[in-house]
C-alpha positions in Angstrom: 6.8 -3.1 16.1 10.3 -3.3 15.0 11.4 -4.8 12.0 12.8 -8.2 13.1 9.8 -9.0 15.4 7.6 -8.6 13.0 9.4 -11.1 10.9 10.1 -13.7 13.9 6.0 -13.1 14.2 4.9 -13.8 10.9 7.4 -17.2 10.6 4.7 -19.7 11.2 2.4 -18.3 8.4 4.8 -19.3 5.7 4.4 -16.1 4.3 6.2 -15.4 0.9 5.9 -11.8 -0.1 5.6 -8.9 2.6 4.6 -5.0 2.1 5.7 -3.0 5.0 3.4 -0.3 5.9 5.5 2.9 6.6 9.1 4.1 6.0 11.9 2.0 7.3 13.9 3.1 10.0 17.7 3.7 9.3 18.8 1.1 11.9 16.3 -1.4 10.4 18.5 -1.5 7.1 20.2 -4.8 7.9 17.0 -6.5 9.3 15.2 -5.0 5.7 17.9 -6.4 3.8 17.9 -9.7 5.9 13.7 -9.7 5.1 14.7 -9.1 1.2 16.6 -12.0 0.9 14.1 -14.5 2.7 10.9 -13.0 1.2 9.9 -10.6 -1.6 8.9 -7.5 -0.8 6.6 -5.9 -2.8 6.0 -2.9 -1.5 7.2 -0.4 1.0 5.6 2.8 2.5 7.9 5.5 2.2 8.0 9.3 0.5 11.7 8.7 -0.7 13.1 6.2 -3.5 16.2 5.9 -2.0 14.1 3.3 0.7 12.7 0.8 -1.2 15.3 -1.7 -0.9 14.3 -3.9 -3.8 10.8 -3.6 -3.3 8.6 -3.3 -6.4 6.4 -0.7 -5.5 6.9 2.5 -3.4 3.3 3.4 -2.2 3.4 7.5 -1.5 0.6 9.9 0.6 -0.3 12.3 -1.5 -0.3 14.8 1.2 -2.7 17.6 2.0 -4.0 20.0 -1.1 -3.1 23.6 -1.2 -6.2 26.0 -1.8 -5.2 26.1 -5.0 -5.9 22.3 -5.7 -4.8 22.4 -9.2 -1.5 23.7 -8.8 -1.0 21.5 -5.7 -2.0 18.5 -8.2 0.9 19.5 -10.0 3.6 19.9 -7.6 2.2 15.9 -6.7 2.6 14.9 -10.6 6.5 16.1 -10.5 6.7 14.6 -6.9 5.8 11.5 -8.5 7.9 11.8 -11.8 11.1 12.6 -10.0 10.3 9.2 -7.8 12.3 6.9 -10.8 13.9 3.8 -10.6 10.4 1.8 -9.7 6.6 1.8 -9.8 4.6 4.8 -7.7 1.5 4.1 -6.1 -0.6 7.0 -4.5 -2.0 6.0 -1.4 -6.0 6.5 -0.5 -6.1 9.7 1.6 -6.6 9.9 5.1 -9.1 13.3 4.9 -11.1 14.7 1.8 -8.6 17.4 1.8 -5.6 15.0 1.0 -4.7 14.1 -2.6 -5.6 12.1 -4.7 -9.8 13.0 -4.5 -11.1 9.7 -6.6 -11.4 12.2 -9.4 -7.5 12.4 -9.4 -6.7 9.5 -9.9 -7.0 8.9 -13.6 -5.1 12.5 -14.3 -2.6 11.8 -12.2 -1.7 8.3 -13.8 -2.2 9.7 -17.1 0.6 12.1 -16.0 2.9 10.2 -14.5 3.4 6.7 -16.2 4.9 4.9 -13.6 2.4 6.1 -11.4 -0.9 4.1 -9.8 -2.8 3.5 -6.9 -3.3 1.8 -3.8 -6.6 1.2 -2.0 -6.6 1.5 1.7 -9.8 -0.2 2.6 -9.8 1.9 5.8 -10.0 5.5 4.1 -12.0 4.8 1.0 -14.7 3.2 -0.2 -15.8 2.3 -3.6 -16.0 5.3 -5.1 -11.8 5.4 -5.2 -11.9 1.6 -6.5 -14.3 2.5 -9.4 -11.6 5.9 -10.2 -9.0 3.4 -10.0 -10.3 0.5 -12.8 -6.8 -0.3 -14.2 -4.8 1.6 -12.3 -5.2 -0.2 -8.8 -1.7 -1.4 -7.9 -2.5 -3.1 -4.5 -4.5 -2.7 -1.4 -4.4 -2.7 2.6 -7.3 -4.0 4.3 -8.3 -5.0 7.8 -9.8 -8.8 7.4 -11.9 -8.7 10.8 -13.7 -5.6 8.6 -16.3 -7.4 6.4 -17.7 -3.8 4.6 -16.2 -3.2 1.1 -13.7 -6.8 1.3 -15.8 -8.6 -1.8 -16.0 -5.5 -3.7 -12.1 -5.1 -3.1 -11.4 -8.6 -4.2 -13.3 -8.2 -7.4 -11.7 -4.9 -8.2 -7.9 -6.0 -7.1 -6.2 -7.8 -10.4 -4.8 -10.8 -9.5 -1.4 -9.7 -9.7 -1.6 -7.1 -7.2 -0.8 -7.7 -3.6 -4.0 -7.5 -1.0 -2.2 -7.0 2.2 -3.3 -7.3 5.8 -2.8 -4.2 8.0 -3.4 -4.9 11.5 -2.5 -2.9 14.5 0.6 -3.0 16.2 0.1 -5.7 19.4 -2.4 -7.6 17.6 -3.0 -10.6 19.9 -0.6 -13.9 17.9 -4.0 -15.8 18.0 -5.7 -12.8 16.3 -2.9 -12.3 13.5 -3.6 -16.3 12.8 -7.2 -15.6 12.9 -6.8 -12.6 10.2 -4.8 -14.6 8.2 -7.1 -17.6 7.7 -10.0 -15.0 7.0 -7.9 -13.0 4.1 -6.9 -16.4 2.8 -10.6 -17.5 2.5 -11.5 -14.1 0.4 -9.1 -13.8 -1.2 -7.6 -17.1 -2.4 -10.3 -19.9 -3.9 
């Protein structure tokens, strides 16, 4: 969905802080800025620095591991390092064969200061929340997905932004629905 539907869409739900799950277009700069100035926004999606646009956090893929997962583990620490300017977060991998494993995790952030993580409820489980104690920057989660929700809530710190990922042409009804159900976990 382009930038400035999305943000006509999500007018009604008063929301005040936005995370926007992949790279920004080139042509989306003004509506970016435009979002920016009406809401924060926390996070972005994106491999480069140059794109976050005042966001807090840039949130990375780690991207596949060589056969030589060690040194590939490196080449990702000076990936990170080089990414200055704001806070890192290394996404949850979409296959086994992706960095960071759970065991990565706490090396990498060790490594890398500025570096963290971000749960993505869809490609991990608990095992990357546990890796993550103190590290867990923010999270992406489907609300109409009741596995592993309570045991993200009581892992996210209550600074870190729990964001609603839903697909692209989720029914207006639906988004309202997801909202009041995220709401209800995560705010008491």
């Amino acid at each position: 969905m382009a930038l400035d539907r999305a943000l006509a869409a999500f007018r009604p739900f008063r929301v005040d802080a936005a995370v926007l799950h992949r790279a920004p277009e080139p042509q989306e700069s003004a509506a970016l800025a435009t979002l920016a100035r009406q809401i924060r926004v926390v996070a972005l999606f994106a491999q480069d620095a140059a794109a976050t646009a005042g966001a807090r956090l840039l949130v990375v893929e780690g991207g596949p591991a060589a056969p030589d997962r060690e040194r590939s583990l490196e080449d990702l620490c000076r990936r990170i390092h080089a990414l200055r300017g704001c806070r890192v977060a290394l996404r949850t991998p979409a296959t086994p064969e992706d960095h960071p494993s759970a065991a990565e995790i706490a090396p990498i952030c060790e490594a890398v200061a500025h570096a963290g993580y971000w749960h993505d409820l869809s490609r991990g489980g608990a095992g990357y929340l546990d890796a993550a104690e103190g590290r867990l920057l923010g999270a992406s989660f489907d609300p109409g997905r009741d596995e592993g929700i309570p045991l993200l809530r009581d892992a996210l710190p209550s600074s870190a932004p729990a964001t609603i990922c839903l697909p692209a042409g989720t029914p207006r009804v639906a988004v309202a629905q997801a909202v009041e159900r995220a709401r209800g976990v995560f705010r008491t």
